[in-house]
N, C-alpha and C positions, 0 to 999 in steps of 0.2 A: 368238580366240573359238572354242569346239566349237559348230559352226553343223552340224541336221538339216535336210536337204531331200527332200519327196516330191515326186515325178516327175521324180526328178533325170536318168531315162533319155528323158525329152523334151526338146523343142526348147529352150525356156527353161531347164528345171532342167539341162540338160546346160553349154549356156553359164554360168549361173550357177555351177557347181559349180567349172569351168576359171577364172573368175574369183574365188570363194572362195580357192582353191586358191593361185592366184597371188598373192594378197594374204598370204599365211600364215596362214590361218584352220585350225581341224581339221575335215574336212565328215564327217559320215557323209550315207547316203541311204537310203532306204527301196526295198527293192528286190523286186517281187513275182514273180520268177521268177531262175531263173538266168541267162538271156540280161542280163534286167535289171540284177544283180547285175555280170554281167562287163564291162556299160556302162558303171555309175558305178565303178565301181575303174579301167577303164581311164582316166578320167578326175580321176582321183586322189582320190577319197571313198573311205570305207569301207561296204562293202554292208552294211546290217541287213535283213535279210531277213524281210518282213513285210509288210501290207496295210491301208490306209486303215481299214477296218472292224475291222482285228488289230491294232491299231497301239496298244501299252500303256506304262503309266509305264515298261516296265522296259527298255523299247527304246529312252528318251530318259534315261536317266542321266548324270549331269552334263554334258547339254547346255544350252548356254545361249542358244542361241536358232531356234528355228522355222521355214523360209522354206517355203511350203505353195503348193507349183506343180500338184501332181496334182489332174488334174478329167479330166471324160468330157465333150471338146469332140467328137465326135462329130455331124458333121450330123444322123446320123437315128438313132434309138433311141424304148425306150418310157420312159413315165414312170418308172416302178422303177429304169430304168439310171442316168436323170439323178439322181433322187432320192439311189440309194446312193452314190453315187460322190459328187457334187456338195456335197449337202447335211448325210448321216448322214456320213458322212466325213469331212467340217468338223466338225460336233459330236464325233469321237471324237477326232480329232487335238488339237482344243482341249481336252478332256476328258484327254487320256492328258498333252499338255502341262501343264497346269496342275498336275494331282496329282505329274509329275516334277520340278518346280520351276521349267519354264523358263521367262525372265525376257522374253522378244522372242517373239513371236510375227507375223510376216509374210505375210500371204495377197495373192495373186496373184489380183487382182479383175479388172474389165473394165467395158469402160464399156457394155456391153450389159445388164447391170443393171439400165440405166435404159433399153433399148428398148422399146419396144410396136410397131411400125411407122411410127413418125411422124417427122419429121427433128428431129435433135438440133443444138444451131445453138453454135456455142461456150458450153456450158453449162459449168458448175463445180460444186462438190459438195455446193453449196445444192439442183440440181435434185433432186427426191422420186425414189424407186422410181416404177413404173407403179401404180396404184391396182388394172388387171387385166392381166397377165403375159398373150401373144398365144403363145409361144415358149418351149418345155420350158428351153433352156440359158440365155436372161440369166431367166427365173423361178427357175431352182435355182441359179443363179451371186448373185441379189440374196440368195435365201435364207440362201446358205452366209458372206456377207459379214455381211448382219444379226447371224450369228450371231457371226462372229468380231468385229466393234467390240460388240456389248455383252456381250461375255469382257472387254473389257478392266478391266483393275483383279480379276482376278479371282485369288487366291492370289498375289496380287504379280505378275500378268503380265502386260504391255503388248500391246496389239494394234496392230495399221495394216493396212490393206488400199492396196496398193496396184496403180490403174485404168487399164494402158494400152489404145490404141486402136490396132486392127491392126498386130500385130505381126509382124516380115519381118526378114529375114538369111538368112545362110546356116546349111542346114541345116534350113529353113525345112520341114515334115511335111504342111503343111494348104494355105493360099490358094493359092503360086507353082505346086504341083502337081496343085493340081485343076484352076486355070487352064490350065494344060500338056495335060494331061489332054482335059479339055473339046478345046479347040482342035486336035487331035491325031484324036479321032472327029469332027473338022468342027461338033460343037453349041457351038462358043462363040457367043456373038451381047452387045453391050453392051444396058443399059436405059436407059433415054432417052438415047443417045448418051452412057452416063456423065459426064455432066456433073454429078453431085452430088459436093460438094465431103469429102472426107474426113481426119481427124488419123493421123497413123499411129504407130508408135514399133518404130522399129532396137530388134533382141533385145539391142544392146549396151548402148542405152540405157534399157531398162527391168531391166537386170541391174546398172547404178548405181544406179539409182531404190530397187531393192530393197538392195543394198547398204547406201546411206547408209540405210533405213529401218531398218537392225542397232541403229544409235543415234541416229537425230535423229527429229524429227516426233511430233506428236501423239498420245498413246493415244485409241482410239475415233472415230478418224477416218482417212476412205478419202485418197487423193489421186490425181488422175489425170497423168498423164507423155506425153509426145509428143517427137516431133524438134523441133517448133517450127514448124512448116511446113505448111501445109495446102494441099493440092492436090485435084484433078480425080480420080474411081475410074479415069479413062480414063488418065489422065497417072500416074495409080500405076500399075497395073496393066500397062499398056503398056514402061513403063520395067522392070519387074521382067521381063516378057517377055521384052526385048530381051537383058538378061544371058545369055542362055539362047541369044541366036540366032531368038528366033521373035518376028515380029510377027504380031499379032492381028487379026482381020480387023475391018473396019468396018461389018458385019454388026449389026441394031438391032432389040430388039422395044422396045415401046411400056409402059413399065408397067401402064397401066392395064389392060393384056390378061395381061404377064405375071403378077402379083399374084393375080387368079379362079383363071390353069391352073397356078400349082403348088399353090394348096388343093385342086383335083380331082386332078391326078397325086399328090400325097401322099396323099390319100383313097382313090385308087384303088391304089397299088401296098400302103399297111396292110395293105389285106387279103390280097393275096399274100405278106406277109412279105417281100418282096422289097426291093432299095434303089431309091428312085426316082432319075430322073433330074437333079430339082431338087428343093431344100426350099422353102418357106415361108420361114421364118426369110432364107434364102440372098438368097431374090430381094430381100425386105424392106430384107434391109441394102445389096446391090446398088443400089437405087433409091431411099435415104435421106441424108437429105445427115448427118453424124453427126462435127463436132467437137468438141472439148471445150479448156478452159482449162486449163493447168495450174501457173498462178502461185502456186498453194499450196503446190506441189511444190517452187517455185522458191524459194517465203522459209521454208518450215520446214523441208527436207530439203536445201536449198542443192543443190538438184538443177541440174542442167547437160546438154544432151546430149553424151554423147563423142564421135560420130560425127555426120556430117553427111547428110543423103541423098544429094548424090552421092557422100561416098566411100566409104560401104554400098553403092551402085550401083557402084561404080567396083571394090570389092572383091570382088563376088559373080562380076561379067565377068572379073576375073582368075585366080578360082578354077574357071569354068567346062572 
């Protein structure tokens, strides 16, 4: 199959494309700079050199199917950044798709979609969008999905969005090293003793999920994917730590305190332009307990995890 992928030079599209690849698939990728370009060809796609916003039928010629990883996951940013990237972006990709004929269309969703700040408890993919969006990235992440499931059927082209929940492996760009990070200037501290319980999904196994979505599963509907396993943020987080060599202190603030002071320090560093120390969003999801089902995944995508958590844990320690 000639399978395009945007954001093929990040963390998922990068795995994804090594797997493509491996499979005997033809990948091209979307590559918006030259560093970007010399990423996905090292990884054995072909660079189309181009941007979410430039992205036209003539860049997807006889390709036949879509896999749409680029987004602006970005802690902090203004509206316009989320906006273009997230949402106008989704509309031209599905736009420039359609008019080129391709036949699959694949979006890399998220189950923050459905956040507003309130705990998500094993929901499935009956639960609604928020009624009001609290958080620029799951408001322009539900937006950009809306748009791709009701694309489907549109010029003959199937959509799926598919919704994992914190994604980790190696190579891993965002959670493992902000946590690093944090802990490292001595500001880590857990919220409520991280005892809210969370779904996660190994980057290998959301790179099968999107796979088998090349051809199985429902047009116009999302599905969400996990390891299977639900744990503690304390007992994730901590174990991702330890790959690394570093445990994390048992340092604790209280949410109810933290929740008020990152809407003032967000409030307050805006105005400097500056990056705050915490988001909103950050602390919300830290202090939300946020599982999801993903038995839909299981009977129409014959989805399976391929990796286990310990031996994504087991693997990350041995490449340290």
């Amino acid at each position: 199959m000639r399978v395009f992928v945007t954001g093929g030079s990040g963390f998922v599209g990068g795995h994804l494309i090594e797997r493509l690849v491996r499979d005997g698939h033809e990948v091209s990728a979307m590559a918006r700079s030259a560093s970007s370009g010399k990423t996905v060809e090292a990884l054995g796609a072909r660079a189309v050199t181009a941007s979410l916003g430039a992205l036209e039928p003539k860049h997807l010629e006889a390709i036949d199917a879509l896999i749409h990883c680029a987004a602006y996951v970005e802690e902090h940013g203004t509206r316009a950044q989320f906006f273009e990237a997230n949402v106008e972006g989704t509309r031209n990709a599905l736009d420039a798709a359609s008019k080129a004929g391709v036949k699959r269309f694949v979006h890399v969703g998220t189950e923050a979609a459905l956040f507003d700040g309130h705990d998500l408890v094993r929901v499935d993919e009956s639960h609604p969008y928020p009624t009001r969006h609290r958080f620029l990235y799951p408001e322009t992440k539900a937006e950009a999905e809306k748009l791709v499931l009701a694309a489907n059927g549109r010029d003959g082209m199937t959509t799926i969005s598919i919704r994992p929940r914190f994604v980790w492996g190696p190579r891993d760009t965002s959670i493992l090293p902000a946590v690093l990070e944090m802990n490292a200037k001595g500001a880590y501290a857990w919220l409520d003793h991280g005892r809210h319980q969370t779904s996660t999904c190994h980057v290998a196994n959301l790179v099968e999920a999107l796979v088998l979505a090349l051809e199985k599963g429902q047009g116009g509907r999302a599905y969400f994917v996990t390891d299977g396993v639900d744990r503690s943020i304390k007992d994730t987080l901590s174990s991702l730590a330890e790959t690394r060599g570093v445990t994390l202190p048992s340092r604790n603030l209280p949410s109810w305190l933290a929740r008020p002071l990152s809407s003032v320090v967000e409030s307050l560093w805006s105005v400097t332009g500056a990056r705050p120390p915490m988001s909103r969003f950050a602390i919300a999801m830290m202090s939300s307990t946020v599982t999801v089902n993903d038995a839909a995944a299981r009977r129409d995508l014959g989805y399976r995890p391929v990796i286990t958590i310990d031996e994504g844990l087991r693997a990350m320690r041995e490449s340290a």
